[in-house]
C-alpha positions as CSV (number, residue, x, y, z in Angstrom):
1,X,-67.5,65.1,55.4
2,X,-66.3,66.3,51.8
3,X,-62.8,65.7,53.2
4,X,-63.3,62.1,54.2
5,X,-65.5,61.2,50.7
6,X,-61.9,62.5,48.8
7,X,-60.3,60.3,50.3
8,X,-62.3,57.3,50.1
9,X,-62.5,58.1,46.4
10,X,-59.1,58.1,46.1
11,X,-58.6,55.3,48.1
12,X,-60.9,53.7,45.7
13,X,-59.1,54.8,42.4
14,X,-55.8,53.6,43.4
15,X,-56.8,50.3,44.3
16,X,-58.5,50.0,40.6
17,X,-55.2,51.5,39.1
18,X,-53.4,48.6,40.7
19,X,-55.4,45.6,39.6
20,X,-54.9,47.1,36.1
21,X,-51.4,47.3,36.4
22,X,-50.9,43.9,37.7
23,X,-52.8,42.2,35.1
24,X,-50.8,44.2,32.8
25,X,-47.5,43.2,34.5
26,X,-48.9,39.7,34.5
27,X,-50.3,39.2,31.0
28,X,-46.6,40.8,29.8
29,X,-44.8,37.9,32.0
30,X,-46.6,35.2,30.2
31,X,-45.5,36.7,27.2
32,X,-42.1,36.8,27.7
33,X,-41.7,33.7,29.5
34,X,-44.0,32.0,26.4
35,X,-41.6,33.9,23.7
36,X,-38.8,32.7,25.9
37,X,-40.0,29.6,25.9
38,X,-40.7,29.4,21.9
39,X,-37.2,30.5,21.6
40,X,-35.0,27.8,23.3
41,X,-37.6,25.2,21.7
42,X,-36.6,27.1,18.5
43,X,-33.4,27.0,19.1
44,X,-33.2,23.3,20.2
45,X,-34.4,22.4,16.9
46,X,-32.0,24.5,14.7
47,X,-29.5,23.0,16.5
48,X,-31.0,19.2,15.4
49,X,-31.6,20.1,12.3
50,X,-28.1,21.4,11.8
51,X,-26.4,18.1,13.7
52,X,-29.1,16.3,10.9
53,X,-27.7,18.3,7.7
54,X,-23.6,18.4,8.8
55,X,-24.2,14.3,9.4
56,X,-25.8,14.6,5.5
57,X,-22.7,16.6,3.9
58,X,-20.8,14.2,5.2
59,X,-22.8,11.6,3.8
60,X,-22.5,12.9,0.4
61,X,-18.6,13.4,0.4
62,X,-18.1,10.4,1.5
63,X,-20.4,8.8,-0.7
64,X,-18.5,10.8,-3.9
65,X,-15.2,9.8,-2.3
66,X,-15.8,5.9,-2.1
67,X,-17.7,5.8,-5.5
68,X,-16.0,4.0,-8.5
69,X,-14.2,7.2,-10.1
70,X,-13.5,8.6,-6.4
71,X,-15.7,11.7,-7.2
72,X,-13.7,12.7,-10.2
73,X,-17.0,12.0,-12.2
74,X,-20.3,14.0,-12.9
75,X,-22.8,11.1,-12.3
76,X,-20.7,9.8,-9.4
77,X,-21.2,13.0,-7.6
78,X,-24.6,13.4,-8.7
79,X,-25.4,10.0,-7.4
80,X,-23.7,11.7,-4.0
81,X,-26.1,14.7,-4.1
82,X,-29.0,12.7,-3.9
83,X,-27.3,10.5,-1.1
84,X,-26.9,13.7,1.3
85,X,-30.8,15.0,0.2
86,X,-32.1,11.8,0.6
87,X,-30.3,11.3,4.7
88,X,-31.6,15.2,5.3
89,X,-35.2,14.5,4.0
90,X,-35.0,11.4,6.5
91,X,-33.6,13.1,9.7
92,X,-35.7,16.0,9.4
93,X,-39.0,13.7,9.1
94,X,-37.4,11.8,12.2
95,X,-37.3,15.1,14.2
96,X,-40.8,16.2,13.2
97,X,-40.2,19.3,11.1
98,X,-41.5,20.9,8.1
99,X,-38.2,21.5,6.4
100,X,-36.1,21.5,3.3
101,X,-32.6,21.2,2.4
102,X,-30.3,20.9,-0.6
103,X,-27.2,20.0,-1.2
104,X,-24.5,20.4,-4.0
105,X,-21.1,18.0,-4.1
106,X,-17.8,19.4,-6.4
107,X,-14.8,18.1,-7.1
108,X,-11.5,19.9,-6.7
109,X,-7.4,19.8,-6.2
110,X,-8.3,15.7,-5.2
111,X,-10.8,16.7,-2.9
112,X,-14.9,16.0,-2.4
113,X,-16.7,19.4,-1.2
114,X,-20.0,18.5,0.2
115,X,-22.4,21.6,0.7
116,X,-26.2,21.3,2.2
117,X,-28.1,24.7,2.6
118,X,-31.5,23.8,4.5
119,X,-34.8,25.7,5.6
120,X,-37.1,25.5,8.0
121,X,-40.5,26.6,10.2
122,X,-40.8,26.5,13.5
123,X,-44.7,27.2,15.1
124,X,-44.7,28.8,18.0
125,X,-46.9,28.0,20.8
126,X,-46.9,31.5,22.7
127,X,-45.9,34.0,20.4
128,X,-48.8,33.7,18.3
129,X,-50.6,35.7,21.2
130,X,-48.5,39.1,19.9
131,X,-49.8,37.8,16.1
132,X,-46.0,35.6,15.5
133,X,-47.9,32.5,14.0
134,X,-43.9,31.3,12.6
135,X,-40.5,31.3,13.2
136,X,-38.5,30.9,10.3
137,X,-34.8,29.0,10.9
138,X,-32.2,27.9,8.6
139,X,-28.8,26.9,8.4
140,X,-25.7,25.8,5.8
141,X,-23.4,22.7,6.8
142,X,-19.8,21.6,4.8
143,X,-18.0,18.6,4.8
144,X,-14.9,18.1,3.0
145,X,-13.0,14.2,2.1
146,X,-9.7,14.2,0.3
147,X,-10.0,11.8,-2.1
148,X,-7.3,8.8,-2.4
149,X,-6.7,8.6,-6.1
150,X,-5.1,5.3,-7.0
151,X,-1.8,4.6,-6.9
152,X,0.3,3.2,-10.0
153,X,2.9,1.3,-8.8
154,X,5.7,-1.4,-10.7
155,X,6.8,-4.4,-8.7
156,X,10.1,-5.7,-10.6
157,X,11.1,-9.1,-9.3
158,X,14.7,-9.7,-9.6
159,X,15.3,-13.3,-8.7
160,X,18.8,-14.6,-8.5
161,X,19.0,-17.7,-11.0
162,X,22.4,-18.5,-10.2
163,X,23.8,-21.8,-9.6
164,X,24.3,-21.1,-6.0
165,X,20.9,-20.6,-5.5
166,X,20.4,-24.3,-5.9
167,X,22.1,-25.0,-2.8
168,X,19.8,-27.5,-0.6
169,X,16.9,-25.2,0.8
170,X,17.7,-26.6,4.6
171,X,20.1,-29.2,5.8
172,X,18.1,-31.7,6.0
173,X,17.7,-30.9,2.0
174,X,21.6,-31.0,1.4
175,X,21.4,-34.3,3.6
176,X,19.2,-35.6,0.7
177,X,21.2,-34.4,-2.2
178,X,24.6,-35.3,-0.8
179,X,23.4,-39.0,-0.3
180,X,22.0,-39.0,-3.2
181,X,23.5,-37.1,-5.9
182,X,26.9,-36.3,-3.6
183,X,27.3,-32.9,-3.4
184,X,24.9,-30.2,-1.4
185,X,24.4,-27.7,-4.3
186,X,22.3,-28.7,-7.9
187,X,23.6,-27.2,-11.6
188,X,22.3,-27.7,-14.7
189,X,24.9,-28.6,-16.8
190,X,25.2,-27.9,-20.2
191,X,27.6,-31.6,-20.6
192,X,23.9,-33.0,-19.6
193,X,24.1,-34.1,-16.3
194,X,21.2,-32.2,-15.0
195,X,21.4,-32.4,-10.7
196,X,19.0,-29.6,-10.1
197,X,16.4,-32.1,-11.6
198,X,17.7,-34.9,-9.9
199,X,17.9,-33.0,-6.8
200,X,14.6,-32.6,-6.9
201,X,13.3,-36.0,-7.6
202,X,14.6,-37.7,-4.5
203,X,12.7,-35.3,-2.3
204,X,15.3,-32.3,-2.0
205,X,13.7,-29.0,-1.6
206,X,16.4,-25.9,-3.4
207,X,16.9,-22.4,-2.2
208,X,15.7,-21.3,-5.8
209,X,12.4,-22.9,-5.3
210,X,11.3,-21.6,-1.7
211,X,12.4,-18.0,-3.4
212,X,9.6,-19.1,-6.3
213,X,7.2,-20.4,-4.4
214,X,7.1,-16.9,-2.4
215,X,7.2,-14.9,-5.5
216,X,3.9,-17.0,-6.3
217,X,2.1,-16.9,-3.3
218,X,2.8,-12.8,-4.1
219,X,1.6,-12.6,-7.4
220,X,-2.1,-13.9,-6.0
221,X,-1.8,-11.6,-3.7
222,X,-1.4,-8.9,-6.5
223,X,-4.1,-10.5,-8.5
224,X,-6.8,-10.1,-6.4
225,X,-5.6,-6.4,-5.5
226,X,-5.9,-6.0,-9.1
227,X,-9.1,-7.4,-9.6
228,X,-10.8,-5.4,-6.6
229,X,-9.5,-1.9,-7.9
230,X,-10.5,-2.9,-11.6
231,X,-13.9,-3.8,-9.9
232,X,-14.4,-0.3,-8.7
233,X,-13.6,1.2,-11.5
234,X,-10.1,2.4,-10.7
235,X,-8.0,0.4,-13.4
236,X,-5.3,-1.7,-13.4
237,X,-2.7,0.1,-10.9
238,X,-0.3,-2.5,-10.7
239,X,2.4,-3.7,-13.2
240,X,4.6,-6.3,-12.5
241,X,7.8,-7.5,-14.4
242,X,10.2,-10.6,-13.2
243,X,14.0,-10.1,-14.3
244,X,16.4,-12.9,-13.9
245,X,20.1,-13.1,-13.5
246,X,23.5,-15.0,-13.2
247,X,26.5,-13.8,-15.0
248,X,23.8,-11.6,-17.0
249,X,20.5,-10.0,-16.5
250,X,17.2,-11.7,-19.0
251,X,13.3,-10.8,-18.4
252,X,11.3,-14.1,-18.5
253,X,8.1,-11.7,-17.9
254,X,8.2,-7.7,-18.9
255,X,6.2,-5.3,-17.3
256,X,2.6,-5.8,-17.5
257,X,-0.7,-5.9,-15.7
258,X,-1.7,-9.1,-16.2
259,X,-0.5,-10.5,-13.3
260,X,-2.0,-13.9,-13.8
261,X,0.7,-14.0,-16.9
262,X,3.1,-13.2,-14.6
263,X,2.5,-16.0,-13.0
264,X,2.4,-18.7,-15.7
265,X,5.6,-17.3,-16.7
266,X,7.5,-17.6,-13.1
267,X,6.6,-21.4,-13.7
268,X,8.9,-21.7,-16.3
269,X,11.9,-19.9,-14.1
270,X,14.6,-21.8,-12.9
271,X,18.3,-22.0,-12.3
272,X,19.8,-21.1,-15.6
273,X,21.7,-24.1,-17.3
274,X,23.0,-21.6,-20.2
275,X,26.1,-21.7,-21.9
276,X,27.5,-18.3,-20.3
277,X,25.8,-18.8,-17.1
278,X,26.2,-20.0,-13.7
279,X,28.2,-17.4,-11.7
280,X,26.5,-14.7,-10.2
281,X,27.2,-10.9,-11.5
282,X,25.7,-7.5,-9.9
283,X,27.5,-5.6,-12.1
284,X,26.1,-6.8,-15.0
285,X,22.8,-6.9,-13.6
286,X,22.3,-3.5,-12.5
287,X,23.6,-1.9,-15.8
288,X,21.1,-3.9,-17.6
289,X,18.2,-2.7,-15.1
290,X,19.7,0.7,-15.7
291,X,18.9,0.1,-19.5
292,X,15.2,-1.9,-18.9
293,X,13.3,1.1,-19.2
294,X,11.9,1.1,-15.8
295,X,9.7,4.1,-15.4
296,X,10.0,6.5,-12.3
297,X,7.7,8.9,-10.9
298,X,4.9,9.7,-8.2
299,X,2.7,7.0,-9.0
300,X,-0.1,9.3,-9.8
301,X,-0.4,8.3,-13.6
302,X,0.3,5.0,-15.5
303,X,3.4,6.8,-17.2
304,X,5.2,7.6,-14.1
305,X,4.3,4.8,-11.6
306,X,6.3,4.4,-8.1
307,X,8.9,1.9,-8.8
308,X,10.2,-0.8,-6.7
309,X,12.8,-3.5,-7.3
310,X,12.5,-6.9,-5.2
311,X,16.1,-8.1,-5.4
312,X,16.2,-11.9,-4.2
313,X,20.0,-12.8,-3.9
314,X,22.1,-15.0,-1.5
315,X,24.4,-11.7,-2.1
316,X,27.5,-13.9,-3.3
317,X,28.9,-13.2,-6.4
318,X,31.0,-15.7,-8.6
319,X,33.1,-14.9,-11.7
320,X,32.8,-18.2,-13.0
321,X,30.9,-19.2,-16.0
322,X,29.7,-22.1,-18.3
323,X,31.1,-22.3,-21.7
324,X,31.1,-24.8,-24.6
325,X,33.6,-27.6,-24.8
326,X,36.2,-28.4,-22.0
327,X,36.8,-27.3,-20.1
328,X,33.3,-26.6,-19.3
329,X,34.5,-23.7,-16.8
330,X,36.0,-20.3,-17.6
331,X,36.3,-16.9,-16.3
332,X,33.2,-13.7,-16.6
333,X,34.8,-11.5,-19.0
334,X,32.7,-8.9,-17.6
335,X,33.7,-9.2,-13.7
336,X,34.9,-7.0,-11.8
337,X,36.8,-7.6,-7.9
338,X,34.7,-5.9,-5.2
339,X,37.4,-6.8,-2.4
340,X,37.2,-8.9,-0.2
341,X,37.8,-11.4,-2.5
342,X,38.6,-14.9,-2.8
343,X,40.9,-16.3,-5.5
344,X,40.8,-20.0,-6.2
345,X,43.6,-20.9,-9.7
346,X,43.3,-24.6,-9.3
347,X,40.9,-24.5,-12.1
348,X,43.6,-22.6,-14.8
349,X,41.4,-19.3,-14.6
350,X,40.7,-16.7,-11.4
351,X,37.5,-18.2,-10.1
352,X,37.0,-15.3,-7.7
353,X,33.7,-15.3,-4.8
354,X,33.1,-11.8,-3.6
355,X,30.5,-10.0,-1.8
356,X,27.7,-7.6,-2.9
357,X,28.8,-3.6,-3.8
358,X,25.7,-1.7,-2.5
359,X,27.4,1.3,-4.8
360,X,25.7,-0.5,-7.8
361,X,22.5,0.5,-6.5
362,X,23.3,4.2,-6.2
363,X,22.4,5.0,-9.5
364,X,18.3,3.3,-9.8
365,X,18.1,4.8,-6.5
366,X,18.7,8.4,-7.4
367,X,16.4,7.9,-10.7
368,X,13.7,7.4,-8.1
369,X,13.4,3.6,-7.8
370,X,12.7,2.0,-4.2
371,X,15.0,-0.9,-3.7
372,X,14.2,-3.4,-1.9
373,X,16.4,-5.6,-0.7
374,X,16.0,-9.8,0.3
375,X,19.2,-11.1,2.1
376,X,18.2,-15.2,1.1
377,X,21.1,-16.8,3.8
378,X,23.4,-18.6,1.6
379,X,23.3,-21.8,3.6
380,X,27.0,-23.1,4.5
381,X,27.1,-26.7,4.0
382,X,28.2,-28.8,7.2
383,X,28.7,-32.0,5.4
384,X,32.0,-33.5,4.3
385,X,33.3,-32.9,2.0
386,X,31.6,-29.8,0.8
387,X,31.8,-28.7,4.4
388,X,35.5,-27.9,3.6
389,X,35.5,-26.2,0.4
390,X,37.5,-23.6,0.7
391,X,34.5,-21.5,-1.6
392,X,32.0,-22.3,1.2
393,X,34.7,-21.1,4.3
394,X,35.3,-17.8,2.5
395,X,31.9,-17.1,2.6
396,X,31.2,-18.1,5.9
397,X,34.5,-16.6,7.6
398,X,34.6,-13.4,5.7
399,X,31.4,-12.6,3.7
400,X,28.5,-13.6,5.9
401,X,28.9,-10.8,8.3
402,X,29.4,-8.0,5.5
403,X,26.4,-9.3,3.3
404,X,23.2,-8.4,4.8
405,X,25.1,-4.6,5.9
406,X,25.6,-3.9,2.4
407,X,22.2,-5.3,0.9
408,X,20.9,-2.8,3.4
409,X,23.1,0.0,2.4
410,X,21.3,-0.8,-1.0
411,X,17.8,-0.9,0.1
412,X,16.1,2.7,-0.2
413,X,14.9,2.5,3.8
414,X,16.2,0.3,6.6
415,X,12.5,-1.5,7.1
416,X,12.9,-2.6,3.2
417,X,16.0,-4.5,3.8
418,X,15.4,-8.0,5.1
419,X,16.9,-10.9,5.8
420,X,15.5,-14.5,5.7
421,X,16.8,-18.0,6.0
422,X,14.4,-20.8,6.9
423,X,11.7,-21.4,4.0
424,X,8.6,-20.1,6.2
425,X,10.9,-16.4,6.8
426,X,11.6,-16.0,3.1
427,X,8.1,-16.3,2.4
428,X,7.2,-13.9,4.8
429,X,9.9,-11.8,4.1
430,X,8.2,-11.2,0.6
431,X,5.0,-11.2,1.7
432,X,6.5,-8.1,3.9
433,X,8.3,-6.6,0.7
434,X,4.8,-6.3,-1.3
435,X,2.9,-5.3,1.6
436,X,5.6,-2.3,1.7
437,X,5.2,-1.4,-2.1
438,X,1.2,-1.5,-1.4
439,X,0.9,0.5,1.7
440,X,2.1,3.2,-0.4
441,X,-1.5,3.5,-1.7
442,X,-4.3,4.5,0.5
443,X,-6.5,2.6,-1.9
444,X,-4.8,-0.4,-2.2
445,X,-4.0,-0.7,1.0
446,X,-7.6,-0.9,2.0
């Protein structure tokens, strides 16, 4: 009887010892399963909050970057700093968290450093049982944006003036002018007779003007570039400057930024009609743009803007030139043969046509200009009896294939060597040209 009471007792204690140890066992699952539970909940919203402040630094660098001084000022970054608080203080009330964060925005080496340090508390809904009433969770995000600082750039414009720029700008324009005035190609004429004007009142369109008229249609584009970066508090970051020539080089507009002068002044540009004019000569032209006081540099002050020089020629050159008295015609003192040449006497002087040297621009290239490079077609005439000037055939036969290889052997890149003939190309030709010059600015590219 004692033996079988034992065991019943025993039978008895171990049952009890069981119960306890599986409520034990159980309560200790819930915890860790509730802890478990307030951790990946934890977890999920450190990650949102951090998603919330690295979408805030970015905010505030970007703000800095795109503000008028591109960061570079204190109250242009502070403005920043309160742009990334502000987008944290509003994602963290979207998620539903009692949070904080701040931010700090620097400038350095041209570029926007956008830093957001945030706090927060996350309640938990188990591990309060073990007396863990808050989790605290935090986290630090970085955003950096280079900053485009403005380009300075100078646009020179030099613009053949020459009288064989007023050639008819098509043939249906030469039609006009040799009907009219009987020959294909307009001069002003120091003896008074005046066919470039003529020309142009019976309806006749010249190659000069199309080249104007494209220069214009630039110049507002310029304008308005100018006026947006002035706007946003960048400056004036474009000069421009329009350079003429024939037998010499003049500059009807110097550098400057008020490209709306510029304008006004091309206006007044036309074929030159001056005594010691008429011919065309790159020689002299290039040692006087050598002499202009063009600036060079890497465009990232006003002192040492990126460069470019917008040469407009037909690429002929003549050694003829207009003097007093009669006859009206003599030779360029200052020529100099670039063979092939052609040699016409008939006129008691060597009137010599010629091609373009692309050694002249060797030397503006290696100061750090970018040429640039318009190949205007010098239209051949096809109607009698210019059609058989022996001028026009020597240009057709044997400059015409050599021209637009050496303007490009100028040029400082292939793409900024182009060619144009009809009216519509040359104006989009130029439009190209600038566009080039431009693009070399993040900013004013935009």
């Amino acid at each position: 009887m004692r033996s079988r009471r034992r065991i019943a007792d025993f039978a008895h204690d171990e049952a009890g010892s069981f119960v306890a140890l599986t409520a034990f066992i159980v309560s200790l699952l819930v915890v860790v399963v509730g802890a478990t539970t307030d951790y990946i909940q934890a977890i999920n919203l450190r990650n949102r909050l951090q998603s919330a402040a690295d979408a805030s630094a970015v905010a505030g660098a970007v703000a800095a970057r795109d503000s008028a001084s591109g960061g570079t000022s204190q109250t242009d970054r502070n403005a920043a700093k309160a742009r990334a608080d502000a987008h944290f203080a509003e994602a963290a009330g979207r998620i539903g968290s009692t949070s904080s964060g701040t931010s700090s925005v620097t400038y350095a080496d041209a570029t926007i450093t956008a830093n957001l340090t945030w706090q927060a508390t996350f309640i938990p809904a188990f591990s309060r049982i073990v007396g863990i009433e808050t989790w605290p969770v935090s986290g630090t995000a970085q955003a950096l944006a280079p900053v485009s600082l403005p380009t300075y750039i100078d646009i020179h414009f030099v613009l053949d003036t020459s009288h064989s720029m007023a050639i008819g700008a098509t043939a249906s324009d030469q039609s006009i002018m040799m009907n009219k005035i009987g020959c294909t190609i307009g001069c002003h004429m120091q003896t008074g007779t005046d066919t470039v004007a003529r020309a142009r009142n019976y309806g006749a369109t010249l190659r000069f003007d199309v080249v104007k008229s494209a220069v214009a249609a630039i110049l507002t584009k310029a304008k308005s570039i100018q006026d947006k970066s002035i706007a946003a508090g960048r400056g004036s970051v474009i000069r421009v400057a329009i350079h003429t020539f024939s037998n010499t080089m003049k500059t009807p507009f110097a550098r400057s930024t008020d490209i709306a002068a510029a304008a006004t002044a091309l206006t007044s540009i036309d074929i030159d009609p001056a005594i010691g004019q008429s011919g065309t000569n790159f020689h002299t032209l290039f040692t006087s743009l050598g002499t202009a006081g063009l600036a060079f540099g890497d465009g990232k002050t006003a002192s040492t803007p990126k460069s470019f020089v917008i040469l407009m020629t037909d690429g002929v050159e003549g050694s003829v030139t207009q003097r007093s008295g009669n006859p009206q015609w003599t030779r360029d003192s200052a020529f100099v043969n670039y063979a092939p040449y052609d040699r016409d006497t008939s006129f008691g002087f060597n009137w010599d046509i010629q091609g373009f040297d692309p050694s002249l621009c060797t030397s503006l290239k290696s100061r750090g200009a970018y040429m640039m490079t318009l190949n205007v077609e010098y239209l051949i005439p096809t109607l009698a009896p210019d059609s058989s000037d022996g001028r026009y055939l020597f240009v057709k036969n044997s400059l015409k294939s050599r021209i637009q290889a050496h303007m490009s052997s100028c040029a400082t890149t292939s793409e900024m060597a182009l060619y144009a003939s009809s009216p519509a190309d040359i104006t989009a030709a130029t439009d190209k040209l600038f566009t080039l010059a431009v693009s070399t600015s993040a900013y004013l590219a935009k």
